[in-house]
C-alpha positions in Angstrom: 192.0 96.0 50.2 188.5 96.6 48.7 188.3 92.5 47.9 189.8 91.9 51.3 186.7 94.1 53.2 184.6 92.3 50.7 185.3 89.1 51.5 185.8 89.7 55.6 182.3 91.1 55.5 181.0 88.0 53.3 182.6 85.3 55.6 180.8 87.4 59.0 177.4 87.2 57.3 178.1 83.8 56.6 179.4 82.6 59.7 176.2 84.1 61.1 173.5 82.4 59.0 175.1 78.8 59.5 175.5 79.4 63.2 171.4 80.5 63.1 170.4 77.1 61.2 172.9 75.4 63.1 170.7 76.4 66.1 167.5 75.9 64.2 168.2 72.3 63.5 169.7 71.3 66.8 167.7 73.5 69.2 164.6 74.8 67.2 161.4 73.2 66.7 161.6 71.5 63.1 158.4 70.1 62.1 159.1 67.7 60.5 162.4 65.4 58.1 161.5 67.0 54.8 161.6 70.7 56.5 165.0 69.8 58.3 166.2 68.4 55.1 166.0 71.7 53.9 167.8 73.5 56.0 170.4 71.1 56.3 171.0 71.8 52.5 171.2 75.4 53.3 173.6 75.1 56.2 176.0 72.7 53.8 175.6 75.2 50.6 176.8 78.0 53.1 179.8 75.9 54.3 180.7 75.1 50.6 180.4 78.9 50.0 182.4 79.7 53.0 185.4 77.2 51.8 185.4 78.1 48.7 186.2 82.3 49.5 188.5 80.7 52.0 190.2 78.9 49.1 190.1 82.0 47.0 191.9 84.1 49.6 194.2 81.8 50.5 195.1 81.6 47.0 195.1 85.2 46.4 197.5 86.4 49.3 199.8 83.4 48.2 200.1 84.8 44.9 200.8 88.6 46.8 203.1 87.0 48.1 204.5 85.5 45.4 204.9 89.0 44.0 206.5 91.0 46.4 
């Protein structure tokens, strides 16, 4: 249950900072392509984060599962 609060609380905070540079990019006050290519690269390394514990969890309660 640890790894499951872990990973809830991981996926909140992360959930949160894309939806902030989401904002930032669409709605903020960029000032100019290289600084926007920046935080482009930050929202999409927070998405590949985000998938990839999805994938991990998926994975693991498939295997529970698997066990019971």
């Amino acid at each position: 249950m640890d790894g499951l609060y872990l990973a809830d609380s991981t996926l909140k905070f992360i959930r949160q900072r894309t939806e902030e540079l989401r904002v930032q990019m669409t709605e903020g006050a960029v000032p100019d392509f290289p600084a926007y290519q920046k935080l482009r690269s930050k929202y999409e390394a927070y998405v590949s984060v985000e998938e990839h514990i999805r994938s991990l969890l998926k994975r693991s309660m498939t295997r529970y599962r698997d066990w019971e």
